[in-house]
N, C-alpha and C positions, 0 to 999 in steps of 0.2 A: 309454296307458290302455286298460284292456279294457273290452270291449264286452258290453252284454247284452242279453238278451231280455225284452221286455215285451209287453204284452199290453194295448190301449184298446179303448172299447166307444164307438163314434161310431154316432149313431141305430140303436143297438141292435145292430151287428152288431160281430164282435170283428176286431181287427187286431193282426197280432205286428208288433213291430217290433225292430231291433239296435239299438242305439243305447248313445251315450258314459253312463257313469252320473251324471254332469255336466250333462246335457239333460234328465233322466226328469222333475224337478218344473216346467219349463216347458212340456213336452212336456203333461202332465197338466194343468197349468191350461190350456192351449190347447182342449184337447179336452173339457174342461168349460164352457168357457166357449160353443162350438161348440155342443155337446147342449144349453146353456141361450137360444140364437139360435135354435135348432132349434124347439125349444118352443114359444118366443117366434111365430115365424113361421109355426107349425102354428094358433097362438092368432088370432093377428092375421087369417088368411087362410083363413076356413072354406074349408072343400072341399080344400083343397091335400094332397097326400100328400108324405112326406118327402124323395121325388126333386124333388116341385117345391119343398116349402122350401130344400133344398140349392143347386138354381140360382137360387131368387132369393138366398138368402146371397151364394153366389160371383159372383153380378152383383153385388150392391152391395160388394163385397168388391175386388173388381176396378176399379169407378169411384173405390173411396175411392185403390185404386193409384195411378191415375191421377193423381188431383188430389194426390196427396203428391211423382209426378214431378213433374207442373209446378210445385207449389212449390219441387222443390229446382232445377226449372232454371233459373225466376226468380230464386235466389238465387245459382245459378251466373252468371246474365249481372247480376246488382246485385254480387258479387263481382269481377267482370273490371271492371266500370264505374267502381268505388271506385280498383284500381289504375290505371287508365288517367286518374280524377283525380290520384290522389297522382304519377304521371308527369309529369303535364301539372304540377300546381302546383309540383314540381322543376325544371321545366325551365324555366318563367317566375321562379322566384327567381332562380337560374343566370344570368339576363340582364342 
């Protein structure tokens, strides 16, 4: 697939980007949705200028990472636990 050029406008300043033309309409809700947390956090937090709304975004943005790994590592070790029951109750049928 070929690639194109596009152009987003994130707290006002433009950015080109390549990209698959398979990406462009997520690509764009992303960066709308961005500009309207942007906002949001310009709203919420008098005095802040957009460099600080931007790191508080990316901190919270970042802790929400976080807590999405540990969920999926809890269900990586509730995964391993389930089959290490179904072992264990095959192997006491077995007896």
């Amino acid at each position: 697939m070929e690639k194109q050029k596009i152009s987003l406008v994130i707290a006002g300043r433009s950015y080109d980007f390549v990209i698959e033309p398979d990406k462009e309409e997520k690509l764009r809700l992303a960066v709308k949705r961005l500009n309207e947390t942007i906002q949001d956090t310009l709203l919420r937090f008098k005095g802040v200028d957009v460099q600080d709304a931007m790191s508080i975004i990316l901190f919270s943005k970042e802790v929400r990472i976080i807590e999405l790994e540990t969920k999926e590592e809890i269900k990586d070790i509730l995964d391993q636990l389930e089959g290490l029951n179904d072992q264990l109750g095959n192997y006491l049928l077995s007896r």
